[in-house]
Every structure is written in C-alpha cells, then in structure tokens.
N, C-alpha and C positions, 0 to 999 in steps of 0.2 A: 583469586576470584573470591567475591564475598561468599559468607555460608553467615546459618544462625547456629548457633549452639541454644540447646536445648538444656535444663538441669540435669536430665537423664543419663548424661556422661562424653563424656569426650566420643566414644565410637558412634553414637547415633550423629552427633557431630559432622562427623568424618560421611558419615553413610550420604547423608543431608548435600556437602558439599557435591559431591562425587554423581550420584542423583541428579545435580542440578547443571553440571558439567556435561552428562551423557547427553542430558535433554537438545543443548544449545549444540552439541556434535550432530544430534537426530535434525534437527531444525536446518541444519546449514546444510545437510549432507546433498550431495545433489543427484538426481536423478533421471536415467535417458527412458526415454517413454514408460515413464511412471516407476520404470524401478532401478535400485540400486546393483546389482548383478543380477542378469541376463544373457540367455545363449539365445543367438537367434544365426537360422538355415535362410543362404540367400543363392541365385544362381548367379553365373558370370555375367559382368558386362550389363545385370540390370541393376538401376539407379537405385534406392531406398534412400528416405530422409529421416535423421534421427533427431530427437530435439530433446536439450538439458535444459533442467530448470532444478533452481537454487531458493529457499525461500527464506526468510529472515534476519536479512543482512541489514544495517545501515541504513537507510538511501542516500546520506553521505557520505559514504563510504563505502561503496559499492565494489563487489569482488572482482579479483579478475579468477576468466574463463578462458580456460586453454582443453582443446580435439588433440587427444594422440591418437596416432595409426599406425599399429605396430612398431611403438615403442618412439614414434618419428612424430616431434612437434608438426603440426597444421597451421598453416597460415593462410589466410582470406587472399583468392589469386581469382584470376579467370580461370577458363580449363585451358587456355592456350599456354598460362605458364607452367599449369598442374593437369597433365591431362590425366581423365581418370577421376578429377578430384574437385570439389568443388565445396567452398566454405563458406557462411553467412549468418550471420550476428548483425545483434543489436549492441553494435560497438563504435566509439568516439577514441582513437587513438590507442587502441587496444585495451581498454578497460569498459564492462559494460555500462550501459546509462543507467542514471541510478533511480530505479524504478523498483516497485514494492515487489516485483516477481521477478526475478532476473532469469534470460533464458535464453539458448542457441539454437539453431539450426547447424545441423552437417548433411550433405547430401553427400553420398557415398556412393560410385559406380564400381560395382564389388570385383575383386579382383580373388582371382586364386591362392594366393598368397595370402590375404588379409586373415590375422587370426585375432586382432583385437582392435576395438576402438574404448576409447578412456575418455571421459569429461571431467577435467580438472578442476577444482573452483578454489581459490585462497584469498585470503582476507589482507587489504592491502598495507595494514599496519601490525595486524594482530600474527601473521605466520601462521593463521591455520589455514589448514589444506585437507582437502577431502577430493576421491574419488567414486565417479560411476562408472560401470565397467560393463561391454557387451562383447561375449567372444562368438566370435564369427566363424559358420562355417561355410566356405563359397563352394557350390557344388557345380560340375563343370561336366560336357560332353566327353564322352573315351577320346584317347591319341593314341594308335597303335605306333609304337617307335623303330617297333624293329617284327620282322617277319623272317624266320630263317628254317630251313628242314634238312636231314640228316636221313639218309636211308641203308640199309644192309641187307643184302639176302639172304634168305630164312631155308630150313632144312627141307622144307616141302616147296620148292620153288616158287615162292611169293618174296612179296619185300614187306621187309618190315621197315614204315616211315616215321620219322618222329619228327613235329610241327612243333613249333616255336613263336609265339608271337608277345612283344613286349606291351602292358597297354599302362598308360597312366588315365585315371578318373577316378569321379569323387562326385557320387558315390561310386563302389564297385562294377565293373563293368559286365554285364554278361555274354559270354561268349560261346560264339557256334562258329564250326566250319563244314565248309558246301566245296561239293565240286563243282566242273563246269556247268554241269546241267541242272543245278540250283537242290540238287541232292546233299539233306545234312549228312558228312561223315560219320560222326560221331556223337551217342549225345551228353557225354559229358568230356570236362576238361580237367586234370591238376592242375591245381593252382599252386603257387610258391609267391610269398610276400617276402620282396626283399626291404629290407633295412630303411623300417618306416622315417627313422633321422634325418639318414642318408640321402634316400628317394620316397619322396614321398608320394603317395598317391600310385606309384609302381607294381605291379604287380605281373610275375611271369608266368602264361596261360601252356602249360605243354600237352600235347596228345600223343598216344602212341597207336599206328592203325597198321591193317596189313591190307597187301594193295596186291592184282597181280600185274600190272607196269607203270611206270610214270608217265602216263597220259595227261596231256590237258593239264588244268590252271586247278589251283586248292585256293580258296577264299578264306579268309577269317571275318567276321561280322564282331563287331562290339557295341553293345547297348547299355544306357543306362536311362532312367528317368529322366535324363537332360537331353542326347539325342542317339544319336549312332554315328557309326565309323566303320569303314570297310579298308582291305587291303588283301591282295591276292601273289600266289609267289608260282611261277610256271615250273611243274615238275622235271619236265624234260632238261632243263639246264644243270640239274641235280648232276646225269651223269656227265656233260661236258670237260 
C-alpha cells in the first residue's frame, strides 16, 4: 500500500502507512443495523429482519456478502426448502450489484438454538474480509420434562414428600406447586442447575413438604416472561 514519508524519519512513516490502512479497514467493515458487535434478546418462532451494509467498495468491483447462522453458510431458498429461514439480497449470481452502498437483508424466524448471526463481506480480488456479528439470545416458554415424587414416613406419623420436576426455559422459569384445590404447597423451591454445556436451559426444581396422606393430584406450574407450563403427578400411585 502506498504511504508518504515525511523527513521526520522513517517511524512517523510507518505510523502514516498503518493510519491510513486502519482507515480503508474502518470504511469496508460492515455493519448489521448500524453496528459492528451487537447482542440482541428475541423470542421464539418471531421473525426479525436484520440488514448489512458495507460502504466504500469499488462499484466495479463489488464485494461479496455471505449470512452465517451459527457458524452454517446461508443461502437465498424459499422457506419451503429452509424452513425457519429465509434470505434476500440485492444479488446477481451470488456477488452483490455494484452499487455505491452495498447491503442485505436476513430475515430470521428465531429458533432456540441460534446463538450467532455473522455478515461476512470480502473483496473480490483484494482477500480482504471483515465481519459483523450479532449474538442471539432466543427466549422461550418453560417445558416441564420430567415430574417425579418420592415419599417416606416421618417419626410423628406424617409423610415426608419430596417433588421433582425437570424444567428447560430461557429465561428462568418460576415455579409454584398447588394441590388439587388450587392451594400453593409451598412457597418456595431449590433449584439445582445442571451442566449448562450439557443441558442447557435445564434446571432441576426440588421441594421437600410434609403431608398427612397422599390424597389427590400435586401440580407444578412454570412461568416465565414468555408463557407458562403446567404438569400434575397423582399421589396416590406413590404407594402402588
């Protein structure tokens, strides 16, 4: 890349080049709604559109622009062949039209999973490459997976119960449990987070209560800002 040298010495030189290299990196870099990294909160299953733009390319030479979604090339489909997914540019054979703004459209129908979308853009002779990055977080309704209870007789003749229920959400779930007559048991629950790697979004809700017989149905309720979840386990089968 051209530079000027100044008399002042070889490093102001160097500084000069280097300067004027960052500038044409700031120029190219491209950006999804207006900025270069971005976290953005979406819920499930609603659509968002996100849109790159790239400035000071060419217009003969116009970049190409490549949608990753976690980590997975995008390619312009109907939803019939990408369901969930849907791509659209201003593209002629996969290279944008060479136009003094270049810029994409991604429409996104968010999935639980999604934890990144990436706008690629590189220079079709030159090898340079820059990214925009938006990490994703898709917030979802509770799933209760699993509902299980354990009980034992206690020294003053009552039962001691111990409830179980599995929940995945995101965000966390809050939870109460009711018996049949819409009376809350308890009002609070341990939690235990298992092995966010592992399971994500998992989390195991336990209670410990004292009862004097296994009457009637125990309910669990799960709530979060997205919606609720119910699921109920009949005592009486405990002793069968």
């Amino acid at each position: 890349m051209e530079g000027v040298c100044l008399r002042q010495g070889f490093g102001l030189c160097a500084l000069l080049i280097h300067t004027v290299t960052r500038a044409g990196a700031i120029e190219h870099a491209p950006k999804i709604d207006g900025h270069q990294r971005a976290a953005l909160t979406l819920k499930e299953n609603v659509t968002h559109k996100f849109n790159c733009q790239s400035e000071g390319w060419n217009s003969h030479a116009p970049p190409l622009l490549t949608w990753y979604l976690n980590g997975e090339r995008q390619r312009p489909g109907s939803e019939k062949r990408a369901p969930g997914r849907l791509v659209t540019s201003h593209e002629e054979g996969g290279r944008l039209k060479p136009v003094s703004r270049q810029n994409s459209t991604f429409s996104l129908r968010a999935r639980r999973w999604d934890r990144e979308l990436v706008c690629a853009v590189s220079g079709p002779h030159t090898g340079e490459s820059y990214n925009a990055t938006v990490t994703l977080n898709v917030q979802f309704q509770p799933e209760i997976l699993r509902v299980n209870a354990h009980y034992s007789e206690t020294s003053d003749s009552g039962l001691s119960l111990v409830l179980f229920a599995l929940v995945r959400s995101n965000p966390p779930a809050h939870i109460t449990w009711v018996d049949q007559s819409g009376q809350q048991v308890a009002n609070t629950s341990d939690f235990l987070t298992l092995d966010s790697r592992n399971y994500p979004w998992l989390t195991n809700h336990t209670l410990r209560v004292t009862l004097n017989n296994l009457s009637g149905n125990v309910s669990v309720n799960a709530s979060n800002s997205v919606g609720v979840a119910q699921s109920s386990i009949t005592l009486a089968r405990l002793t069968g």
